[in-house]
VMD Tcl script that draws the C-alpha trace (Angstrom):
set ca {
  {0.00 0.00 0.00}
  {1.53 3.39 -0.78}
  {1.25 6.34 1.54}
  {-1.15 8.21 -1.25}
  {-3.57 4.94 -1.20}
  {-3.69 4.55 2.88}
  {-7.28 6.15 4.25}
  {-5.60 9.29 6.38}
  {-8.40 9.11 8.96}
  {-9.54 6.94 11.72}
  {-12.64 7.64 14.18}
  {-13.80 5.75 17.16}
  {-17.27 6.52 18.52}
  {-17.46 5.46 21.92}
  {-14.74 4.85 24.97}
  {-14.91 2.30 27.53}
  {-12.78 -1.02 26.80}
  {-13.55 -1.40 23.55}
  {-13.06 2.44 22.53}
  {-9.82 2.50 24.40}
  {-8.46 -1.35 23.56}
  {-8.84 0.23 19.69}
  {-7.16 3.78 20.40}
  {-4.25 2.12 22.16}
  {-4.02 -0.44 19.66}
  {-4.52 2.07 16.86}
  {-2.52 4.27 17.98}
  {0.85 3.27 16.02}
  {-0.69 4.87 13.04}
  {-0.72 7.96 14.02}
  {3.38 7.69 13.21}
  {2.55 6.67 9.60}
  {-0.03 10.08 9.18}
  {-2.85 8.54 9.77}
  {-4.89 10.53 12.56}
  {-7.42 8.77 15.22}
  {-9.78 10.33 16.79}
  {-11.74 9.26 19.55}
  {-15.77 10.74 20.21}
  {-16.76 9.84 24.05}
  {-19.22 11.60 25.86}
  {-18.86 12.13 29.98}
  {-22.25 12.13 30.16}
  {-22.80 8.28 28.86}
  {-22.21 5.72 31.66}
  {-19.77 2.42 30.90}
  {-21.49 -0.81 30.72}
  {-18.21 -2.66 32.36}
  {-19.45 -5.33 33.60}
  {-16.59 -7.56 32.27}
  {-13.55 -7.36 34.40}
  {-12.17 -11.21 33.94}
  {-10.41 -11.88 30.85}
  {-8.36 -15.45 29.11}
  {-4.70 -15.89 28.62}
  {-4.46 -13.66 24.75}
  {-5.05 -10.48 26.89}
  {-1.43 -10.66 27.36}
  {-0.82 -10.69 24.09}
  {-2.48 -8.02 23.30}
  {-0.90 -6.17 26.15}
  {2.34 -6.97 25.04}
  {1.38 -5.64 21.85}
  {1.45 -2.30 22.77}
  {4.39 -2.82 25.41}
  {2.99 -2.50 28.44}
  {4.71 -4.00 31.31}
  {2.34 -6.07 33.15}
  {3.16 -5.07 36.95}
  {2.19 -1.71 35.98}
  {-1.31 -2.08 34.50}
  {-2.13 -4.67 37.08}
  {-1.30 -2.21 39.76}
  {-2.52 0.89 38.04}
  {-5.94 -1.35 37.37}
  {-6.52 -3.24 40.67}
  {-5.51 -6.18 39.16}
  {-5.08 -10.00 39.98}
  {-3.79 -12.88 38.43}
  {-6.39 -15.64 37.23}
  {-5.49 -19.21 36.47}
  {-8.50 -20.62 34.93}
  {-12.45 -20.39 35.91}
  {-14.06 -22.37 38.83}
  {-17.67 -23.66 38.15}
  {-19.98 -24.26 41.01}
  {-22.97 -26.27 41.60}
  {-23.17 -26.75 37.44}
  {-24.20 -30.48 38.33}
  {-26.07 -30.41 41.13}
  {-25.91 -29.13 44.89}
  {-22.09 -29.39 46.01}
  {-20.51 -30.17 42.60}
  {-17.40 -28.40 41.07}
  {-14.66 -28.48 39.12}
  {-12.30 -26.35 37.36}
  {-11.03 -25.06 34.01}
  {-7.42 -24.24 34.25}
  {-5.82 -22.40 31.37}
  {-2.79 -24.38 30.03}
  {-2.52 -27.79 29.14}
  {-3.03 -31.16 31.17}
  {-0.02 -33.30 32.08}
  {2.71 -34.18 28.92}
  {2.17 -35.72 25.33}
  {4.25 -39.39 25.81}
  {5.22 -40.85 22.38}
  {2.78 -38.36 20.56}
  {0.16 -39.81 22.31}
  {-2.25 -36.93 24.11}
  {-2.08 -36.69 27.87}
  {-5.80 -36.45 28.45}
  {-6.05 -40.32 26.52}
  {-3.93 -41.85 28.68}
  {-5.31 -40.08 31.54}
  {-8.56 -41.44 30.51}
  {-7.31 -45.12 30.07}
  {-5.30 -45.40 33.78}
  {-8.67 -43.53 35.00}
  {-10.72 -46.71 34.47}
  {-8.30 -48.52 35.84}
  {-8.31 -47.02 39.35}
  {-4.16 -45.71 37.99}
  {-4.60 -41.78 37.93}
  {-5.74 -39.50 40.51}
  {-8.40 -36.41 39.24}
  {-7.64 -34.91 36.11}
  {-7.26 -31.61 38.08}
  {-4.57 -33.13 39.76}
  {-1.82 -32.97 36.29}
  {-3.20 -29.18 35.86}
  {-0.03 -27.16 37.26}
  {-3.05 -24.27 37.09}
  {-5.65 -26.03 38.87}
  {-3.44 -27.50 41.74}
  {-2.14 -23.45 41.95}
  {-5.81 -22.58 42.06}
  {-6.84 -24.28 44.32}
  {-4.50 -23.76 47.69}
  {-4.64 -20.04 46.28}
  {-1.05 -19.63 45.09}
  {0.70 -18.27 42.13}
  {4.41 -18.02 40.38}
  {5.18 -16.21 36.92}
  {5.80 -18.45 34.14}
  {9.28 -19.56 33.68}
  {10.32 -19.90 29.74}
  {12.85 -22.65 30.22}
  {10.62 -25.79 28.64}
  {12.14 -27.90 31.21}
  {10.97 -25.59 34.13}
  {7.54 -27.06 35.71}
  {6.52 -23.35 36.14}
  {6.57 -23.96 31.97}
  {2.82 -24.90 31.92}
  {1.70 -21.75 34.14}
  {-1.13 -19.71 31.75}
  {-2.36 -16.47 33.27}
  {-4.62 -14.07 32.37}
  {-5.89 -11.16 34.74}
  {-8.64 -9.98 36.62}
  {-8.89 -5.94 36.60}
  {-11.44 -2.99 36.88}
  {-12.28 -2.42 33.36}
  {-13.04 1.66 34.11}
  {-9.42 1.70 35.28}
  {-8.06 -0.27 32.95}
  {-10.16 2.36 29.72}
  {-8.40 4.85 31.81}
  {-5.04 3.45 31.72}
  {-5.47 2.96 27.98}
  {-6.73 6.38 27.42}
  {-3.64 7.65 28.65}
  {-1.21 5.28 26.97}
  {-3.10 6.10 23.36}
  {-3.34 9.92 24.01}
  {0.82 10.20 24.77}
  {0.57 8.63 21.23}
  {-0.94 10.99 19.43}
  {-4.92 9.76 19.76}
  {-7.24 13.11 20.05}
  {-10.19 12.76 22.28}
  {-13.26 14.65 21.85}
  {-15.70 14.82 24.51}
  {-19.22 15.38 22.83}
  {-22.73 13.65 22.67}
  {-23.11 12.59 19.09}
  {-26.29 13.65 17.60}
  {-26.35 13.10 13.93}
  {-24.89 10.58 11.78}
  {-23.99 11.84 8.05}
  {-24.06 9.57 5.06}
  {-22.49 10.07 1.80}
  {-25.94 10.04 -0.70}
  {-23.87 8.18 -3.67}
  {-22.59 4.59 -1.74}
  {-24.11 5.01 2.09}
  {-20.72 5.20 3.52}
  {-20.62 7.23 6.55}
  {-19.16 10.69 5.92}
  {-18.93 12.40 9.63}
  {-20.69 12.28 12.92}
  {-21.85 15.38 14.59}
  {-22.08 16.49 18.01}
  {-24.12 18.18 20.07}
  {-22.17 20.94 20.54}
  {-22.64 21.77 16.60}
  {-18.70 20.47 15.69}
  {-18.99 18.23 12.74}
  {-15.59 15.31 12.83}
  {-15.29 13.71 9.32}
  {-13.65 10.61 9.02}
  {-13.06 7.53 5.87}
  {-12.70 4.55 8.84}
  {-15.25 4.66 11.12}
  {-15.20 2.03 14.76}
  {-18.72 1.68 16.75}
  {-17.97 0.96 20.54}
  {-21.08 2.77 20.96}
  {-22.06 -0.05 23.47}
  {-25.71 -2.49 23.42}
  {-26.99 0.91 20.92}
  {-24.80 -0.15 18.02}
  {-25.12 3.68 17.28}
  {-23.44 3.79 13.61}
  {-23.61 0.16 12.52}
  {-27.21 -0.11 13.46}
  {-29.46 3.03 13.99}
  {-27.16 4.90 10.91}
  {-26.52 1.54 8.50}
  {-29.20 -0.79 9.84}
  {-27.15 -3.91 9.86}
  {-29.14 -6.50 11.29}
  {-28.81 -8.41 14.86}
  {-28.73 -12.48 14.83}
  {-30.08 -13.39 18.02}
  {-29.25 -16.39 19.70}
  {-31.32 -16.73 23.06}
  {-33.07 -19.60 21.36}
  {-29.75 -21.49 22.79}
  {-28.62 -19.14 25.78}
  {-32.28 -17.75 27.05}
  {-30.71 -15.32 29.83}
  {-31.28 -11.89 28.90}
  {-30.80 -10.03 31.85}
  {-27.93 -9.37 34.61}
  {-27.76 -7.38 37.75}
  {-23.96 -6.38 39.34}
  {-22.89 -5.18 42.16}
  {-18.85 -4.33 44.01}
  {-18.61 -5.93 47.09}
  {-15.72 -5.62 50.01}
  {-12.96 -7.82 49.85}
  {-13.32 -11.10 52.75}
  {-9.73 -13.02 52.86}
  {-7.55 -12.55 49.68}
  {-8.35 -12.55 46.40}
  {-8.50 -16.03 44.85}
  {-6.29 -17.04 41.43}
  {-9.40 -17.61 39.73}
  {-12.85 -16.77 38.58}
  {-15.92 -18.63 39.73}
  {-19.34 -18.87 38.39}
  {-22.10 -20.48 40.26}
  {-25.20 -21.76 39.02}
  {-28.39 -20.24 40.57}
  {-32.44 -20.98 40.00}
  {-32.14 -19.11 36.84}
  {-29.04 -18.60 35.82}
  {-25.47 -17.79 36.95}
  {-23.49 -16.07 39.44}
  {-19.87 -14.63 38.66}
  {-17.58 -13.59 41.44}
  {-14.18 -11.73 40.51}
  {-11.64 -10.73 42.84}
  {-9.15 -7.71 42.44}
  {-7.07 -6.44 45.14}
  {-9.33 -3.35 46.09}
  {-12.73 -5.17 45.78}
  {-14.54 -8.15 44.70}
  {-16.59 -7.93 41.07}
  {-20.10 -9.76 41.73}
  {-22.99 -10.40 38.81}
  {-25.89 -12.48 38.40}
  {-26.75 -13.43 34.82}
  {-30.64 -14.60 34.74}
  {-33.46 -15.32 32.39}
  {-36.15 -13.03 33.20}
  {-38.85 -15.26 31.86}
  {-38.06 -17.75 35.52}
  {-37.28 -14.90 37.61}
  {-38.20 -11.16 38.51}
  {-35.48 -8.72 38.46}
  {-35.89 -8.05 42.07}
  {-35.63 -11.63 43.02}
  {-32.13 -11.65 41.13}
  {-31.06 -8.64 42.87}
  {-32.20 -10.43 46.50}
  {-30.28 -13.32 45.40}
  {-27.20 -12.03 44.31}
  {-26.95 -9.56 47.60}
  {-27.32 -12.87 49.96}
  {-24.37 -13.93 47.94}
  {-21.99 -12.30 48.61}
  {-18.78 -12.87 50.22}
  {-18.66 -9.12 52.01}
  {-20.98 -5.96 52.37}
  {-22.39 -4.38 49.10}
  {-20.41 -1.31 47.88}
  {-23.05 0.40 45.31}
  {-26.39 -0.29 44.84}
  {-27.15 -3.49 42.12}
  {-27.04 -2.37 38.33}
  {-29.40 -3.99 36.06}
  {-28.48 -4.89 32.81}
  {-31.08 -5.92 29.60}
  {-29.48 -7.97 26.67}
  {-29.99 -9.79 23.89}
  {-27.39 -12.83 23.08}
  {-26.80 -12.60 19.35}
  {-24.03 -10.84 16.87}
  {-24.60 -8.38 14.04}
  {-25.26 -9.74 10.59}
  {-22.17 -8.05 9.09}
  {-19.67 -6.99 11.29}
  {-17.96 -4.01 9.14}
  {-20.27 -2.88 7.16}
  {-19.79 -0.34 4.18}
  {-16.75 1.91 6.10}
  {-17.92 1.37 9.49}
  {-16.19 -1.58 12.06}
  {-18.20 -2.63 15.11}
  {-16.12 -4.25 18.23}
  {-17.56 -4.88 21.59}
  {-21.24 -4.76 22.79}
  {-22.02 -2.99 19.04}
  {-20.84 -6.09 17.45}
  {-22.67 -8.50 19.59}
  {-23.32 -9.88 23.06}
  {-22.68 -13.52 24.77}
  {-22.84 -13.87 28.34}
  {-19.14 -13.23 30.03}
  {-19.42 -17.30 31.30}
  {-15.94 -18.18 29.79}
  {-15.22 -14.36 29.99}
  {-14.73 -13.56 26.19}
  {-16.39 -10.02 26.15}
  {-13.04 -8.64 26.40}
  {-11.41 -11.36 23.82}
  {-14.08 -10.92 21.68}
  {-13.20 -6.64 21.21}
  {-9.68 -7.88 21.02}
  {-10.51 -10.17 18.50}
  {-12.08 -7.97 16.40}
  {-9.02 -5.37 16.45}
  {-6.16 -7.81 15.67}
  {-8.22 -8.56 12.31}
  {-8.47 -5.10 11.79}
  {-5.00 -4.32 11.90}
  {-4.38 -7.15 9.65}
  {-6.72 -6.34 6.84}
  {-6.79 -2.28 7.25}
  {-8.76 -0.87 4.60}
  {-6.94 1.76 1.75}
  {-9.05 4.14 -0.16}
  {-9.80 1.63 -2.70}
  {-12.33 -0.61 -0.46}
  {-12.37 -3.45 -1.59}
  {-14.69 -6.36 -0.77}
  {-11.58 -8.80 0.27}
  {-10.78 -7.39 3.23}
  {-14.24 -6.57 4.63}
  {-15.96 -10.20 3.48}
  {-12.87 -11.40 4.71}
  {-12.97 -9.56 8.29}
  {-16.79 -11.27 8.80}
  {-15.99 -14.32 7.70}
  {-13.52 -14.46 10.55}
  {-15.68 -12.66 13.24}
  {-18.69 -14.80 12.61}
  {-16.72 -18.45 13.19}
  {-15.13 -16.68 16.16}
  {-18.63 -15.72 17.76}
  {-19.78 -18.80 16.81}
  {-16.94 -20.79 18.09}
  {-17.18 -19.29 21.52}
  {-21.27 -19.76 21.73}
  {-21.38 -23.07 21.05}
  {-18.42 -23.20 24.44}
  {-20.66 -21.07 26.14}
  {-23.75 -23.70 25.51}
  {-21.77 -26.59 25.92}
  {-22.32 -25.52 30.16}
  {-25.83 -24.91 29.68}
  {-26.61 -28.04 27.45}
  {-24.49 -30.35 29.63}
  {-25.85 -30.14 32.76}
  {-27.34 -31.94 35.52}
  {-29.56 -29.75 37.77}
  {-33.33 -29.16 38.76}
  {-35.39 -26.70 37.47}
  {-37.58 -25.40 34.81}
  {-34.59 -23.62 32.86}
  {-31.90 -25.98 33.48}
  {-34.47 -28.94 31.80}
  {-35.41 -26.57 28.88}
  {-31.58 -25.96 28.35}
  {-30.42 -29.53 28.83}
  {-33.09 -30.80 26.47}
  {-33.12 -28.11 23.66}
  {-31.99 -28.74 20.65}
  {-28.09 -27.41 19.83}
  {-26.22 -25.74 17.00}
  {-25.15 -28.81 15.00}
  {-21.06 -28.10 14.77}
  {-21.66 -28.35 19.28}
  {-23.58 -32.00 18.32}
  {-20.61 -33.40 16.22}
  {-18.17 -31.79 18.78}
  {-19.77 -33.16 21.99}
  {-20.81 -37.03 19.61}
  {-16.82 -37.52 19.00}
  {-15.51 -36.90 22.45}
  {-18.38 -39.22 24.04}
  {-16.97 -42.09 21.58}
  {-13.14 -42.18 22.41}
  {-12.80 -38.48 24.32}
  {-10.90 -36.91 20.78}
  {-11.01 -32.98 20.35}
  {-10.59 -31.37 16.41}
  {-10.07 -27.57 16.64}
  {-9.71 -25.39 13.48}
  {-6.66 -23.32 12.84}
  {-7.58 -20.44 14.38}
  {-10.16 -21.59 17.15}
  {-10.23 -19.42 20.42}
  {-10.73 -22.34 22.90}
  {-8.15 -24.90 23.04}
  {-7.91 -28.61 23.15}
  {-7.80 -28.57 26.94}
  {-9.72 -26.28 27.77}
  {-12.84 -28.06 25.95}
  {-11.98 -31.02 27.67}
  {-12.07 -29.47 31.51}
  {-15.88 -28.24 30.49}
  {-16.37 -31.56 29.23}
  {-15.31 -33.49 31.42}
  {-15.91 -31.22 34.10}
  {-19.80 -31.14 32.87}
  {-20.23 -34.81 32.92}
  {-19.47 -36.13 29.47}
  {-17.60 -38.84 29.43}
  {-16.18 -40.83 26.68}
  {-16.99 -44.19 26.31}
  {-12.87 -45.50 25.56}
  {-9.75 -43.61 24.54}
  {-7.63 -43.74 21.65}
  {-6.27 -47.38 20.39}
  {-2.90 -45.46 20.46}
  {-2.62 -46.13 23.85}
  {-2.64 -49.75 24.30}
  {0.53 -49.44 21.79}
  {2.18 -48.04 25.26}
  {3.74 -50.03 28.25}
  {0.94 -49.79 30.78}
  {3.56 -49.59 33.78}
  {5.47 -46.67 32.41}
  {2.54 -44.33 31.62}
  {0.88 -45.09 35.42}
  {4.86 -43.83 36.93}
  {4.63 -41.16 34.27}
  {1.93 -39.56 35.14}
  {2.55 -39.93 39.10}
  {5.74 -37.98 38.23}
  {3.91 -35.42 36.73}
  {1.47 -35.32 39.45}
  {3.97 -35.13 42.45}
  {6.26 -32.48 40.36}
  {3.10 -30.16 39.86}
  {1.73 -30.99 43.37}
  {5.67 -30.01 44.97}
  {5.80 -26.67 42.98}
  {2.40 -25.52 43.51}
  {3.74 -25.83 47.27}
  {6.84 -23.95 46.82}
  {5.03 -21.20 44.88}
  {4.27 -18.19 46.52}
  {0.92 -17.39 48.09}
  {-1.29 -14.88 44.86}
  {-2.04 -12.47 47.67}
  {2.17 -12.03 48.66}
  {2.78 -12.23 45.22}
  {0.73 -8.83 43.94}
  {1.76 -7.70 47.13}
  {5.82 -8.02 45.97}
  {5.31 -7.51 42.40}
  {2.28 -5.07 42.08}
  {0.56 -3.86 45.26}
  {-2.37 -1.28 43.97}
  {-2.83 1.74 45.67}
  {-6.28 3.05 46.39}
  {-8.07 4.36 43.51}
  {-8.76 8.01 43.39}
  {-12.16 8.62 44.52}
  {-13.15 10.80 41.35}
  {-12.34 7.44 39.65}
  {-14.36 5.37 41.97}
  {-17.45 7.57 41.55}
  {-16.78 7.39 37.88}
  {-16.69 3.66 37.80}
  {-19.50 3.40 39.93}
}
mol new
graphics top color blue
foreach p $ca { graphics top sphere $p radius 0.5 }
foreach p [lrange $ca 0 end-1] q [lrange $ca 1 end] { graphics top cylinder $p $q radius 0.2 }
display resetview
């Protein structure tokens, strides 16, 4: 692309995450001409409710070279191991899914196989148990990932946990010192050029008129350009995941703040719980068609582990995507683009997602249909690949109730039927290239969700029986001694990245 051919100007309606994730991303154009602007309004709350993210979030932060003991402190931040799923099967039931893999590949043979043969056999402890993340988890501790392959801190996967107001403030002032403008204004008129629809500017309240040839929605659940302006199209999904509302609320920290995420199942729905080091993030995600929003609000304030710290903030949504997600010159990422329930938290992915490809197939003044059929083609099977994860909890499940029968009896998208029909025959996993979810992790919710394969692969009867059961008891005594000598999570933030108090101008704003 030459510098004559390259569109010259970028705009971003809408801050939060999203706005901020694509400023700060965006932002190394600005060295190559290109200006970004960024359209925010003060007077327009943050949705925010997603605060727990998945291990890419540090690529992404690494990205733009930020050093990770600084965001987490200047964001309240906590490490996170892997999610911890309560009561999915019943009164009392849980189990975990740890990011990073499960034991060691022997002879080319996958772990989880032989695992599954010694298993039967009464040779192999829980599958939890070869998890260096889920043995961490558990007994609350936490050590930074060694890169020496032959280091057993090797197989430790983080991601974070983090105030998400903080963390579009921290952005906001990494992208500004790059050369992002910021204009504070309530839009009020979208413009459209009469001879191909494109949009042509946005213009705010205040009369100012910002022109622009790439245009990014974070506008939030409105989908303000690639909706009300282009009338895109929504493709709803609640047919599959029927909860449509959520209510959140801060809480005070009680003890310190776990490694990990956990979501509870409830009467109607779900219950997340996310610790940082200033407060604990609390949610219940609910079907209001089995219960009243006041009920979920009662409900989620018995739950808690401390005393409220805000009143509860209802949320309405419908689980679904856009039909195109750019559409003409206009790119929607976040809650403009589309909305599943933070279960596996991917609301944050998902906005990532969506900038990586756009940074890989940038538009030039030509637009051409490539790049744009291309970018939906690839945001579709990405949406699509984490829903069916997300029903895969819902579909597999084991509890009482009006919504957890209708869920566990519905009928499923038919790429989750094939997925869930091959592991229940010998417990085998096929991911494409550029799946979101990996091999492991789809067989923790699996597993962990009470589908169980019927045998294992016939590669593993090739193997000496003896020296896969002392194998794997190495592996499980060398993860169970290091998780010991790790450090507690709570001393380590405290060493590495202690958080001081938020300002209170910034508490009131995230609040």
């Amino acid at each position: 692309m030459s510098a004559r051919d390259s569109i010259s100007s970028i705009v971003i309606v809408g801050g939060g995450t999203a706005g901020w994730m694509a400023a700060g991303a965006l932002s190394r154009l600005t060295r190559a001409g290109i200006s970004v602007t960024l359209v925010e309004s003060d007077a327009i709350g943050i949705v925010g409710v997603g605060e727990a993210t998945i291990p890419p979030i540090r690529t992404f932060n690494a990205m733009l070279g930020i050093d990770e003991n600084d965001f987490l402190a200047r964001t309240q931040g906590s490490m996170k191991l892997g999610i911890e799923f309560v009561d999915w099967m019943g009164p009392g039931s849980r189990y975990m899914h740890p990011f990073g893999e499960f034991g060691f590949d022997i002879e080319g043979v996958r772990f989880h196989q032989i695992w599954q043969k010694l298993h039967a056999l009464g040779m192999a402890g829980g599958l939890e148990e070869y998890s260096l993340c889920a043995t961490a988890a558990h007994r609350n501790r936490y050590a930074a990932p060694s890169s020496d392959p032959a280091s057993p801190l090797s197989s430790v996967v983080q991601a974070y946990h983090f105030d998400a107001s903080l963390y579009a403030a921290y952005l906001r002032a990494y992208s500004e010192r790059r050369g992002v403008v910021r204009r504070e204004g309530r839009i009020t008129d979208v413009e459209l050029r009469g001879t191909d629809g494109f949009i042509e500017a946005v213009k705010l309240e205040s009369g100012e008129r910002i022109e622009g040839e790439l245009f990014l929605d974070c506008s939030g659940f409105r989908g303000l350009l690639i909706e009300e302006a282009l009338h895109t199209g929504y493709e709803e999904w609640s047919h599959w995941l029927p909860c449509d509302r959520a209510v959140a609320v801060p809480s005070a920290n009680v003890g310190e703040p776990t490694p990990y995420t956990r979501a509870t199942a409830r009467e109607a729905g779900w219950q997340w719980r996310i610790p940082l080091q200033h407060r604990t993030g609390n949610g219940y995600v609910y079907s209001s068609a089995h219960l009243s929003d006041d009920e979920a609000a009662a409900t989620l304030l018995a739950n808690l582990d401390g005393p409220a710290l805000a009143d509860p903030r209802h949320l309405r949504f419908t689980t679904g995507r856009r039909k195109l997600s750019w559409n003409r010159n206009c790119v929607a990422l976040g809650l403009s683009s589309g909305f599943l329930e933070p279960l596996e938290s991917t609301s944050i992915h998902l906005i990532q997602a969506g900038i990586t490809r756009l940074l890989a197939l940038l538009p030039d003044r030509g637009w051409g249909d490539a790049e744009r059929d291309t970018y939906n083609d690839l945001m579709r099977r990405q949406y699509e690949q984490v829903r069916d994860f997300v029903i895969l909890h819902y579909k597999a499940n084991a509890r009482p109730g009006e919504l957890w029968r209708h869920v566990r009896e519905m009928e499923v998208p038919e790429s989750l039927t094939r997925r869930m029909a091959l592991f229940r025959n010998r417990g085998r996993i096929f991911r494409h290239d550029d799946e979101l979810f990996a091999e492991a992790s789809w067989i923790a919710v699996l597993r962990g969700q009470g589908v169980t394969p019927q045998g294992w692969d016939p590669l593993v009867d090739a193997l000496d029986l003896d020296q896969l059961r002392a194998m794997a008891e190495r592996i499980r005594t060398v993860f169970a001694r290091t998780t010991e000598a790790m450090p507690r999570h709570s001393d380590y933030l405290a060493r590495h990245c202690p958080a001081a108090p938020p300002a209170p101008a910034v508490v009131a704003a995230a609040r």
